[in-house]
C-alpha positions as CSV (number, residue, x, y, z in Angstrom):
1,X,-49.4,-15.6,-5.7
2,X,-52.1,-14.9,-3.3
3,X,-50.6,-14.5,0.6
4,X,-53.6,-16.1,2.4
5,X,-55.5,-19.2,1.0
6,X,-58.3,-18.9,-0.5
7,X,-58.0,-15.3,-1.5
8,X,-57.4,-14.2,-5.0
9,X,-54.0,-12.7,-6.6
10,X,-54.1,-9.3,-8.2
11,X,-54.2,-11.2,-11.8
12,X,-57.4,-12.9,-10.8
13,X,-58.9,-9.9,-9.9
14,X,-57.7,-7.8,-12.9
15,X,-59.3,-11.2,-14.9
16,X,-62.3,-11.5,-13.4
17,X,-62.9,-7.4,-13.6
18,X,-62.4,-7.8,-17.2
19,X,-64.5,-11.0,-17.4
20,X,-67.3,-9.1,-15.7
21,X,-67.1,-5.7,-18.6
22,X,-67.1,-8.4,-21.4
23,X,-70.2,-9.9,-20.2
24,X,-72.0,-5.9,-19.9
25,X,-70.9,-5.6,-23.8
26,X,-68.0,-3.3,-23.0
27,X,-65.6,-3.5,-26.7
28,X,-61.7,-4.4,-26.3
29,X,-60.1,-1.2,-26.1
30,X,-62.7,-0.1,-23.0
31,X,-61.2,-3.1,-21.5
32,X,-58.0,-2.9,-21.8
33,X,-57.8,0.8,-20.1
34,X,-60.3,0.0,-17.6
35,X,-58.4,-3.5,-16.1
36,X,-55.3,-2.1,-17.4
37,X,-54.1,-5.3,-19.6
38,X,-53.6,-6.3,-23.3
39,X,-55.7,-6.8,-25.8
40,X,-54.7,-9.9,-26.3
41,X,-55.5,-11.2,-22.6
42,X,-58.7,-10.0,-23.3
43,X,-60.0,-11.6,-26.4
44,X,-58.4,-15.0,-24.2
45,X,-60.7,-14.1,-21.5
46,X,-63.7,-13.7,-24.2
47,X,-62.7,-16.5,-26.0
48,X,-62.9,-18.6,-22.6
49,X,-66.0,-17.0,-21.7
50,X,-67.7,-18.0,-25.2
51,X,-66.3,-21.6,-24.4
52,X,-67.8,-22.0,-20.8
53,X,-71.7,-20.3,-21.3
54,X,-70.0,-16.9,-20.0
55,X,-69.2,-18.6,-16.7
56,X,-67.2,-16.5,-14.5
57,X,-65.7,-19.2,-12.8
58,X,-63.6,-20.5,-15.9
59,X,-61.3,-16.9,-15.5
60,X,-60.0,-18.2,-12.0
61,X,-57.1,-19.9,-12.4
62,X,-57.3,-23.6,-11.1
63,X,-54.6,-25.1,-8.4
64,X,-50.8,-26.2,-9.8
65,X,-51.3,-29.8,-11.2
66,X,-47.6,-30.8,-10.0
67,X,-47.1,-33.5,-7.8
68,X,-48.2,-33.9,-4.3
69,X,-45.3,-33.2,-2.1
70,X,-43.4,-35.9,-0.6
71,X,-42.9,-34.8,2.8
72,X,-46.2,-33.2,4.5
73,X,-46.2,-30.3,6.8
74,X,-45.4,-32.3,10.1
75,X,-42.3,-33.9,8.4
76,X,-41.2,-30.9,7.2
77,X,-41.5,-29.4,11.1
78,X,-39.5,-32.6,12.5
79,X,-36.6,-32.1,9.8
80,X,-36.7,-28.2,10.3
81,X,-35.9,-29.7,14.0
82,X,-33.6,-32.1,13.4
83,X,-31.3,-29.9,11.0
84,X,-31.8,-27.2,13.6
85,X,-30.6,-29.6,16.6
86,X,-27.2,-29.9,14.8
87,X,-25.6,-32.6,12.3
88,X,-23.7,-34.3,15.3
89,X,-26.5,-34.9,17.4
90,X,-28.3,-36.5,14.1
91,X,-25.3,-38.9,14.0
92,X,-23.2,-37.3,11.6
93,X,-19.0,-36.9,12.1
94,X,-19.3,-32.6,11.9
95,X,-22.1,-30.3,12.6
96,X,-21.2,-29.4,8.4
97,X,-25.1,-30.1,6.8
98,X,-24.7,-31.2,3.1
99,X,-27.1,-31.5,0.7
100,X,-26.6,-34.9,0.5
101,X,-26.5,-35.3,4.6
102,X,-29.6,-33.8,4.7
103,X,-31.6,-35.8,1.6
104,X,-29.7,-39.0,3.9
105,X,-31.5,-37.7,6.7
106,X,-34.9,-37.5,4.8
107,X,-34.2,-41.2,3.6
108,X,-33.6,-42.5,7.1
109,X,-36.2,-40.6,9.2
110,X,-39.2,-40.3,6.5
111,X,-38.1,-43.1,4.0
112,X,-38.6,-40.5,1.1
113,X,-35.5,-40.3,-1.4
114,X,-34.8,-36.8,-2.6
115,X,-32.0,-35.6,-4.4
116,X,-29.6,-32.9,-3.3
117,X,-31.1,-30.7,-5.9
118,X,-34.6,-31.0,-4.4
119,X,-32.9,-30.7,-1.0
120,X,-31.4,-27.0,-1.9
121,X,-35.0,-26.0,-3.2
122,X,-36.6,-27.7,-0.1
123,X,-34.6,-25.4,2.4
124,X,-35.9,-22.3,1.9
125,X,-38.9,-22.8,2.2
126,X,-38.5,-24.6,5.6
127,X,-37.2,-20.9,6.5
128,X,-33.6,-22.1,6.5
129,X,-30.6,-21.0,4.4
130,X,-28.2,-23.7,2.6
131,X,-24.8,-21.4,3.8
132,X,-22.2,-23.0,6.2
133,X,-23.2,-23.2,9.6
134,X,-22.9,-21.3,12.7
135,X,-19.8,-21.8,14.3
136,X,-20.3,-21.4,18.2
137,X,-17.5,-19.4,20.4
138,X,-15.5,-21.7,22.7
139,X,-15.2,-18.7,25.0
140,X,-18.0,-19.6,27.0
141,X,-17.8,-23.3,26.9
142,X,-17.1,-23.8,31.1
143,X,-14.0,-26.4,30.1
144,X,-12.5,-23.8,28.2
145,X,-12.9,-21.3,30.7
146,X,-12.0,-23.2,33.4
147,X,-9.0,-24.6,31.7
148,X,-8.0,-20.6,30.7
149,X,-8.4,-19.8,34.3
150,X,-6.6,-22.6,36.1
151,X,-4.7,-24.8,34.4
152,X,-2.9,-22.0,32.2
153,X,-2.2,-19.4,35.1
154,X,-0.4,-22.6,36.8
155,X,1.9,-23.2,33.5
156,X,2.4,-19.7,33.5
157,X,3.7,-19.5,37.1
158,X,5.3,-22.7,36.9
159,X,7.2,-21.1,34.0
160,X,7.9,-18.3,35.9
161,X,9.4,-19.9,39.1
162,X,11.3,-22.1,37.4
163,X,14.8,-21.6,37.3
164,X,17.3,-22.9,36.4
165,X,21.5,-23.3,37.7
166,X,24.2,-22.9,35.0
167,X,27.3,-24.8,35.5
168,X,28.9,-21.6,37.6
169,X,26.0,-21.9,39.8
170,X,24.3,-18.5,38.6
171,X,20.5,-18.9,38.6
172,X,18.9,-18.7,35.4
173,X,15.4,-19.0,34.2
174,X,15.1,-21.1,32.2
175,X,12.6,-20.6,28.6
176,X,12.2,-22.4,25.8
177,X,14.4,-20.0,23.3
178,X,17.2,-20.6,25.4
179,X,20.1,-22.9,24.2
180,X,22.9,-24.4,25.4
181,X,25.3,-21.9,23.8
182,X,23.2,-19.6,25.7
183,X,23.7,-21.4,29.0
184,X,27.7,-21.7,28.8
């Protein structure tokens, strides 16, 4: 595959190379050490050549035939958000994507029904990864830390001042292991 459009992959290069040495009169096995490919490729390539008047332009291989994609480049971007903004805030019970959650979310947002299988191929190559997702530290979530820092130290000094009078009048603090055999 060629990493920019509209420039050629190494095959087409090695083709059209070879292309070029059939049409100077260069034999097979010249060829074949020159471009550095079979024999056979190269009687395809002369084969072709004969067919199209020794066009060059017949050795470049011609765009996929498949289907045109469903979602275009700008849906693609808006889902890539959407996933990325979290399950929950698209309306869904945990922030756990599925397969399935996420071909629902293509059928609501883009009216385009994909299967999950398509799904799992589709994610890559919106640059994500179909894994379970980041699970976020409550540590720095402010209730949790303000809940660790107030209302806990106050159990744990209510627990601590709290005592407690057995029946002889000793004072006892009182905990949660402690029983009534303990007590008498």
């Amino acid at each position: 595959m060629s990493e920019q459009p509209g420039s050629l992959s190494p095959q087409a290069v090695r083709r059209l190379q070879g292309g070029e040495l059939i049409l100077k009169g260069y034999d097979n096995e010249d060829i074949v050490d020159i471009v550095g490919v079979s024999v056979r490729a190269v009687n395809k390539w002369r084969k072709k050549l004969g067919e199209h008047d020794g066009d060059l332009c017949c050795l470049v291989r011609k765009r996929g035939s498949g289907r045109i994609p469903r979602l275009d480049d700008e849906q693609k971007q808006q889902l890539k958000d959407t996933i990325i903004g979290g399950a929950v805030a698209a309306g869904y019970p945990s922030e756990r994507w599925t397969s399935k959650i996420v071909a629902d979310v293509i059928k609501t947002q883009f009216d385009v029904v994909l299967k999950p299988r398509a799904v799992r191929t589709l994610l890559p190559k919106l640059g994500l990864s179909p894994q379970m997702p980041v699970v976020k530290s409550h540590k720095h979530d402010v209730a949790v830390v303000e809940w660790a820092t107030r209302t806990w130290k106050q159990i744990k000094k209510s627990e601590e001042t709290r005592h407690h009078l057995d029946f002889l009048g000793r004072k006892r603090l009182l905990s949660f292991t402690d029983s009534w055999d303990d007590l008498v």
